[in-house]
NUTIPA-168789 format. One record per residue (C-alpha): x negated, y, z. Coordinates in steps of 0.001 Angstrom, whole numbers, plus 524288, in hexadecimal, padded with zeros to 5 digits. Layout:
N
XYZ
...
***
This chain:
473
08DDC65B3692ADA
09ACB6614E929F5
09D5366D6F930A7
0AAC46751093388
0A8EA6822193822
0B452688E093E70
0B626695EC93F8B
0BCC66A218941CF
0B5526AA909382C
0AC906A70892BA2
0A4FA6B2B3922B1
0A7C16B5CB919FC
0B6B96B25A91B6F
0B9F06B8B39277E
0B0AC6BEB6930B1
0B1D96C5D393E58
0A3FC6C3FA94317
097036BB39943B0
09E336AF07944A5
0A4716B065934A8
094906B17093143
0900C6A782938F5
09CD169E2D93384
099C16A23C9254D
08BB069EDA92519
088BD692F192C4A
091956892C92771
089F168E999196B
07C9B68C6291E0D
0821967E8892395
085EC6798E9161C
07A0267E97910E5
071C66739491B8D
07B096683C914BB
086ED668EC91E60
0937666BD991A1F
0995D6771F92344
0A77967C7C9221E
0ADBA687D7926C6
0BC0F689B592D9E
0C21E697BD93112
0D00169D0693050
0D44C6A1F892457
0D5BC6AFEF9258D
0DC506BAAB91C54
0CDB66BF15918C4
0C7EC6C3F190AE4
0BFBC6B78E909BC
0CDAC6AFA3909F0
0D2466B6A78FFBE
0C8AF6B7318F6C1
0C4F06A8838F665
0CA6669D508F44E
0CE5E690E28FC93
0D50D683AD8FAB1
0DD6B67EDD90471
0D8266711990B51
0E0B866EE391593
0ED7E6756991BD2
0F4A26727492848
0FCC7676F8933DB
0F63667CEC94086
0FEB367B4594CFF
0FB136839295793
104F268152962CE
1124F6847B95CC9
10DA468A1195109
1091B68490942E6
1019F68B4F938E3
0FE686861992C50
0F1936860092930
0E81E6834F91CAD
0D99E6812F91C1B
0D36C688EE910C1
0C60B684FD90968
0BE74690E890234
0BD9E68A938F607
0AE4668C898F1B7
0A7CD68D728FF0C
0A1686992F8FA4B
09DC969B459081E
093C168FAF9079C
09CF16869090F4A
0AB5F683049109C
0B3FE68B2191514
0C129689FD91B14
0CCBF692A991EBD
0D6E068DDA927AF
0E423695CC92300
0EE6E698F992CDD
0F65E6A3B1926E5
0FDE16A7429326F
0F2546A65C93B9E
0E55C6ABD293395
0EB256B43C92678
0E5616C07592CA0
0D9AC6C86E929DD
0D1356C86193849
0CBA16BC1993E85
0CF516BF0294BFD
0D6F46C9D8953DD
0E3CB6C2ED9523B
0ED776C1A595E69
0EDC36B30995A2F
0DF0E6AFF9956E3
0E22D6A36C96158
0EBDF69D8195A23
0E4CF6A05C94D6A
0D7CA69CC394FF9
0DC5B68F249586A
0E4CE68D2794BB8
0D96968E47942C6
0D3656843194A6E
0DE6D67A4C94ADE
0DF5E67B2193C3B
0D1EE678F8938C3
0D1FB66BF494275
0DE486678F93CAE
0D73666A6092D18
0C9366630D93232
0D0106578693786
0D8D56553292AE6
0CB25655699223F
0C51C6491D91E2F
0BBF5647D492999
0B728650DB93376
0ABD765C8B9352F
09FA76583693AE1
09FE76644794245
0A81D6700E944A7
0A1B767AF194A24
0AC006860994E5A
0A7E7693ED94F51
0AC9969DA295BF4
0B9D269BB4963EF
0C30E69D7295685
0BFFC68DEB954AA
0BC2A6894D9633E
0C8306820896695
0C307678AB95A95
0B9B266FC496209
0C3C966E1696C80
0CE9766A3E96394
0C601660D895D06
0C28A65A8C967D9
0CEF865A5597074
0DA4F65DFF96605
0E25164E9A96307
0E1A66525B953B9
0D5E6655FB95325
0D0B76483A9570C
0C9526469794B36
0BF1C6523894DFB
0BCAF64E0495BD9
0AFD56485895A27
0AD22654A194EA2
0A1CC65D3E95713
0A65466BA09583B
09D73676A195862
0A07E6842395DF2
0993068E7C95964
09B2369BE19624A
098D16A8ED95AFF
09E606B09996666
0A30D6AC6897530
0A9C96B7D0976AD
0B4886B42A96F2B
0BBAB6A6CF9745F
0C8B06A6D196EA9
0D07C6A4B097B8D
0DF176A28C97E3D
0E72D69F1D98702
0ECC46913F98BA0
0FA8F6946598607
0F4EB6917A97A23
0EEC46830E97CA8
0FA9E67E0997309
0F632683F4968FF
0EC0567987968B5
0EDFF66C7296147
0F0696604096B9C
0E66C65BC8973F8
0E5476551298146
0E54A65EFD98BC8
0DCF9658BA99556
0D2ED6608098CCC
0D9D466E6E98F02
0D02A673CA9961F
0C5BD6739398B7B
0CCCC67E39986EF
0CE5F685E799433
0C4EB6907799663
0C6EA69DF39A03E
0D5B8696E79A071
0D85B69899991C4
0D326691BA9864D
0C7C26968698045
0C5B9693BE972BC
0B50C6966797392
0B32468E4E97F29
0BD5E6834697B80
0B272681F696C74
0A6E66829297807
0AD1A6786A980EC
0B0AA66E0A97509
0A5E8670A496A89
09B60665D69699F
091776726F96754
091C868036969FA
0899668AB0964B6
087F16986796434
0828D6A2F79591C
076446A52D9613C
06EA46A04D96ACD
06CD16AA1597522
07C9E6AB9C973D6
07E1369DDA97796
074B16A195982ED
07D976AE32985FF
08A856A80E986E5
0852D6A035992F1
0873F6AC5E99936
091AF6B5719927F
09ADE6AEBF98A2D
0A87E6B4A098E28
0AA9F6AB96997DF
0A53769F41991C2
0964F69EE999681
099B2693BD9A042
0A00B68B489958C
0942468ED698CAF
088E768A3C9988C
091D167DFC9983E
090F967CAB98A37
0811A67F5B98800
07EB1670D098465
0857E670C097758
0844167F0A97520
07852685B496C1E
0770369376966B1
07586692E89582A
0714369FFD951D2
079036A477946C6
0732A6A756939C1
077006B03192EF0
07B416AC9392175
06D696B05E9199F
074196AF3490C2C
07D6A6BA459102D
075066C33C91788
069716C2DC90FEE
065336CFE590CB0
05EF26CD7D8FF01
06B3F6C72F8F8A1
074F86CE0190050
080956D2C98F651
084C36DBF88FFDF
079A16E45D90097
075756EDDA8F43F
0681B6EC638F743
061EC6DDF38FAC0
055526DC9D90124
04B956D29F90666
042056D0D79115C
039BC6D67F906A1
040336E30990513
047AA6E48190F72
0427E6F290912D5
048F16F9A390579
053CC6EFCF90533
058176F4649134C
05777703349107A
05E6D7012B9037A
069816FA6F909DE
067A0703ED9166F
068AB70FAB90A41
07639709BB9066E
07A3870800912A2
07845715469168D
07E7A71AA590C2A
089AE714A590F4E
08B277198E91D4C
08431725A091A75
07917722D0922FA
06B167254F92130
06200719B191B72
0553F71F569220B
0598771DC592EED
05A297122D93647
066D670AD593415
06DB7706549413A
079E16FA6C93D8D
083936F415944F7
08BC36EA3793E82
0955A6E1F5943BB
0A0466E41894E9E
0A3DE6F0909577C
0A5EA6E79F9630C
0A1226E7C49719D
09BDB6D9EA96F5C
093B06E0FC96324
08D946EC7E96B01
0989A6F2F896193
09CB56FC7396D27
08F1B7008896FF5
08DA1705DA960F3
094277129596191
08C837159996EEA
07F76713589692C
081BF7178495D00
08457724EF961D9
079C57235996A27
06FD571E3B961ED
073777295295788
0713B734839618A
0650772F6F964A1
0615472E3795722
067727386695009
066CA7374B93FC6
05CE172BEB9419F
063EF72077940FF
06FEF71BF793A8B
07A627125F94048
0841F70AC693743
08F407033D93FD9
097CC6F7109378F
0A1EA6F26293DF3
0AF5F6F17C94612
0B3856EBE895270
0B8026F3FD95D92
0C1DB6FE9A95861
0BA7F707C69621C
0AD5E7049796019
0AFA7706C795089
0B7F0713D19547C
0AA287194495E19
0A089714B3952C3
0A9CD71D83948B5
0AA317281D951B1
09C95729669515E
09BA672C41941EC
09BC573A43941BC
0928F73C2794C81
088F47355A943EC
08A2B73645935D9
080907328092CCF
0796572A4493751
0845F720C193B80
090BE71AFD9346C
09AF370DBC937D0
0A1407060892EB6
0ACEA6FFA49385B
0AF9A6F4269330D
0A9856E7AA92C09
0A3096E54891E10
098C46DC3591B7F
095296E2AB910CC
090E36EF659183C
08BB86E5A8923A3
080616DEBA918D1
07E146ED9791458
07BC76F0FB9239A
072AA6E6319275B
06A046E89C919DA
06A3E6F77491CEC
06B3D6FB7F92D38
05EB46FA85931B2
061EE6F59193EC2
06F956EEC3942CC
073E56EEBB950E8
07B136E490958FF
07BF06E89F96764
085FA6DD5C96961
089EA6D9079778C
08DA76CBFA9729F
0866D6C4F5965B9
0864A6B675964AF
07D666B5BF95956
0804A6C3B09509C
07C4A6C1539428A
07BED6CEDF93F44
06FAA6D123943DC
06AE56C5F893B73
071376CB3F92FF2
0691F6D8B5933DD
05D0A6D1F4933CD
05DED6CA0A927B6
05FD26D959921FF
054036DE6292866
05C8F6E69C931B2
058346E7C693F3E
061946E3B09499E
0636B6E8A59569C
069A66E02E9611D
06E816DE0D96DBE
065F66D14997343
072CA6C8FC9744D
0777E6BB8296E20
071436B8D7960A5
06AD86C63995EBF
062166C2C896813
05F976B69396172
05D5D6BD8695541
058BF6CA1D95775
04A686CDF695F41
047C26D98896190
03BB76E226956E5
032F46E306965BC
032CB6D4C796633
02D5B6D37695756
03CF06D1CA9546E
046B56D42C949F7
04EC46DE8C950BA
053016E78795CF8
057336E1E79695B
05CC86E60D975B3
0641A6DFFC9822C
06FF06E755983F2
07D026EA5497CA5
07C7E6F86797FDA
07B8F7081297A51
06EB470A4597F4B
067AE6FDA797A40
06E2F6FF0C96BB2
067AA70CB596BDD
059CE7099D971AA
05B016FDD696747
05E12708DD95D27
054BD7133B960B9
049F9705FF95DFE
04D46702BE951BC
04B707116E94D35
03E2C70E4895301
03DA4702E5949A1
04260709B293ED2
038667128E93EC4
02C177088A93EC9
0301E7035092F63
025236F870930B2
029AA6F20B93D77
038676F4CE93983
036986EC7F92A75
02D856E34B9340A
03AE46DEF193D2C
044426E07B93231
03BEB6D5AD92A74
03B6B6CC609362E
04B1F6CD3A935AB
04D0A6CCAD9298F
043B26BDD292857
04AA36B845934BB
052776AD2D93368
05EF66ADF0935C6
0659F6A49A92A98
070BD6996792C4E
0685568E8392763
05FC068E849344A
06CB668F3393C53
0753E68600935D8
06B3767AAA939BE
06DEC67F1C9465D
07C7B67C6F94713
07A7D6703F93EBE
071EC669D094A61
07B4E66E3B95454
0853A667F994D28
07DFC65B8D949F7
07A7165A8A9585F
0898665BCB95C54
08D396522494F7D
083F56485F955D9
08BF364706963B6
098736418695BF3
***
């Protein structure tokens, strides 16, 4: 089957959070079953643009009310990626560096949208599917179905796939023109809390909806920012699909970003070696327990509750533990986490910021990684921490509690119930336990490092959701 997948991010090209991972990897693992799966996001002023190279398929001219911005549709010319990419250029709309954070993200985004309708109905025939990812592409499924020009794709099944309901891209009724023609006895699709929202308009029109987990999909019955009614209505054609994680890239014996690659096997002196390195770098100690947190400084993270329990948990345990902190967010959050540098040298360092590089190094080094997050649809970090034989610690929410059971249940990592100071530490001060029995530690680090957590298992997933939506045309 052919498969368009639309969205606002795509590793490695541009990347914000979960959603560029999950984009880059499963349209992959979909080719690789025998379908043939494409990929649409904006083309952004990124390092990947620049440094490959594209051929121009189609070109055009977006209106969006009283405005008209050329647009052209660029193919990466080898697929190096494992499937097709495309870029949809609008100079005066997307030639910047961020994804998001722009006073017009509306009018770009809902742009991006119209122009990749307007390229899919001028190709020789038409998707079999289009799954769009998060509120950046949710006004899709109700163009296609309502939208006069865009009769051709009104019997095409649309999929929306929701990494996070927090976000829901909403604006105001001032700008309904900015929307190509369409009858407006079907306005109020697009009405929700007396604006339109982007997130529940893909929910309301899409032939399927799923979610990166399934005990998120069970969560946002009952807090999804306002949505959890539309979401109960919703339940029939809705099903939480767990994400996977890309096990050609985050595979700890052939990883090029790591200086030392280990196995299952070895995974004891491959750890410390990398955890040796590591230190070094930070100038931490390698025969202390190595507490991680990667990923970023916001409230939805547990990001505000790190410089609390870091001080904390390093008063408590004074010179026995080490913390290493990557990544940005919340200017104050990164400015508390700083402050606390000279208070603790030796046992506790930041890097504010993002590399990937450093972030492979982390999960084959830290011995335990934490994610207190409030909110965490599915979280692939802590996948990527077990597939390196580091131990996570978690907040039972979304997909960590899909993925994650806790080392007193026979599981794979540390568990507890609330996003708070006092659990992170008590979570803490039991992994030092942990640490300290070497048999039962190597015992849980093995069982995470042999779980399953690969594409190929999850892909079939998708593909029978959208066989079973395929099968209603």
């Amino acid at each position: 089957m052919e498969i368009f997948h639309i969205s606002a991010e795509c590793y490695p090209v541009a990347k914000v959070g979960g959603l560029a991972d999950v984009v880059g990897a499963l349209p992959k693992y979909q080719n690789n079953a025998g379908h043939l799966a494409r990929v649409v996001i904006p083309c952004y002023d990124t390092k990947f643009k620049k440094e490959n190279e594209f051929d121009c398929v189609h070109w055009g001219t977006v209106k969006l009310g009283k405005f008209n911005f050329s647009f052209s549709v660029l193919k990466e010319s080898t697929d190096k990626l494992g499937f097709e990419l495309y870029l949809v250029e609008i100079p005066e709309l997307f030639d910047r560096k961020n994804v998001y954070g722009y006073e017009d993200d509306i009018e770009r985004f809902l742009s991006f949208q119209i122009a990749t309708l307007d390229w899919i109905i001028g190709r020789a025939g038409k998707p079999d599917v289009i799954n769009c990812h998060d509120h950046h592409t949710g006004l899709i499924p109700f163009m296609m179905l309502y939208c006069n020009k865009y009769q051709k794709l009104r019997n095409t099944p649309s999929m929306i796939t929701i990494h996070n309901g927090l976000y829901q891209g909403q604006f105001g009724f001032d700008k309904l023109h900015y929307l190509p023609e369409f009858d407006l006895s079907h306005v109020n699709v697009l009405e929700w809390d007396n604006c339109i929202n982007s997130l529940a308009v893909g929910i309301k029109c899409a032939w399927a909806v799923t979610t990166v987990s399934p005990n998120y999909l069970n969560e946002i019955n009952y807090s999804a920012n306002g949505l959890e009614s539309l979401f109960n209505v919703v339940r029939y054609k809705s099903k939480g699909i767990l994400n996977g994680i890309d096990t050609e890239v985050w595979d700890p014996a052939k990883d090029k970003m790591l200086e030392k690659n280990y196995s299952v096997a070895n995974f004891e002196i491959g750890k410390q070696q990398n955890k040796e390195i590591l230190c070094a770098l930070f100038n931490l100690d390698p025969t202390k327990p190595l507490f991680s947190f990667i990923g970023r400084l916001l409230e939805e993270k547990g990001g505000d509750l790190l410089p609390h329990a870091t001080a904390l948990a390093m008063s408590e345990n004074y010179k026995e533990i080490n913390i290493l902190i990557l990544g940005s967010g919340n200017p104050e959050i990164e400015n508390q986490l700083n402050h606390l540098l000279p208070d603790y040298k030796g046992n506790y360092n930041t890097f504010i910021g993002y590399n990937e590089e450093l972030a492979h190094l982390i999960y084959a080094g830290a011995d335990f990684l934490l994610m207190p997050s409030r909110v965490e649809p599915c979280g692939l970090n802590q996948m990527y921490s077990l597939r390196y034989g580091t131990i996570p610690i978690v907040r039972r929410t979304g997909g960590l509690k899909d993925t994650v059971i806790d080392f007193g249940d026979n599981g794979n990592g540390i568990c507890h119930d609330q996003a708070s100071v006092g659990d992170i530490c008590y979570s803490i001060q039991r992994a030092i336990q942990l640490y300290q029995d070497k048999e039962n530690l190597n015992k849980i680090r093995k069982v995470g490092m042999l779980t399953d957590h690969s594409w190929e298992r999850v892909c079939q997933e998708y593909i029978e959701v959208y066989n079973l939506i395929i099968n209603k045309v």
